[in-house]
Structure formats: structure tokens, C-alpha cells
C-alpha positions, 0 to 999 in steps of 0.5 A: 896051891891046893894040892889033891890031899888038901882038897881031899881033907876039905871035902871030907869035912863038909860032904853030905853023902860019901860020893860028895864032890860036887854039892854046893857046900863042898863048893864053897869050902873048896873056894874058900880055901883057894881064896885064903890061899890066894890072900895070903899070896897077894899080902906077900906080894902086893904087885901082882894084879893077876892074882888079884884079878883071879881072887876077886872072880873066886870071891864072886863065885863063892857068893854066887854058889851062897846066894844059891844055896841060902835059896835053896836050904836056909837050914844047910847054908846056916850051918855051912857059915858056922862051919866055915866062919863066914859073913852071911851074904844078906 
């Protein structure tokens, strides 16, 4: 679970300005932490459905906000991916 001081230190590292909370940057990093979380989750326990279910609607809603942002600024999504270690969505 993501607690309030790990969400904290995650939007800290990708925030553009300091009242940064909403950008989609700090989207896709608080997504990917749940989703990571959420993964490690279900390979414990592989029966659980519901989560399953929860963690494929993350998944289509961090590609949603890249797809987003790589529209709008291909020089902040670049380095967002480097950031993050993640696959390009193209």
C-alpha cells in the first residue's frame, strides 16, 4: 500500500515546480509505484482476481497519462521513461 510519506518522497523526485501534485509526470510516478506494488501483491497471490482486475486499470491509466504527455512535451516524457525505467509506449 502506498502510504501518505511514500507518496510524499515519490512526488518530490519528479515534481516540476514545489506545489506539484497533479502534473502528469507525478501521475505516472505515483501509478507506477502502485502498479510495482500491486505486482508484487498478486506473485504472492495468484488467485486474487480482483486485484488483478485493479492493476490492469492502472496499467491502462498510466498508458493513458504517457500517451498524453509524450503529445504534449517529447522532451519531459523522454526523461520521465529514463527516470522511471520504463518502455516507451510507441
Amino acid at each position: 500500500m502506498l502510504t501518505k510519506n511514500k507518496k510524499q518522497r515519490i512526488i518530490k523526485e519528479v515534481k516540476i515546480h514545489d506545489t506539484d501534485t497533479g502534473s502528469p509526470e507525478v501521475q505516472i510516478a505515483v501509478l507506477s509505484r502502485r502498479i510495482d506494488d500491486l505486482a508484487a501483491h498478486l506473485k504472492k497471490n495468484k488467485k486474487d482476481k480482483h486485484s488483478r482486475r485493479g492493476l490492469l486499470g492502472l496499467v491502462a491509466d498510466r498508458k493513458s497519462h504517457m500517451k498524453y504527455l509524450e503529445k504534449k512535451d517529447t522532451k519531459r516524457y523522454n526523461s520521465l521513461v529514463k527516470k522511471l525505467g520504463l518502455k516507451k509506449t510507441s
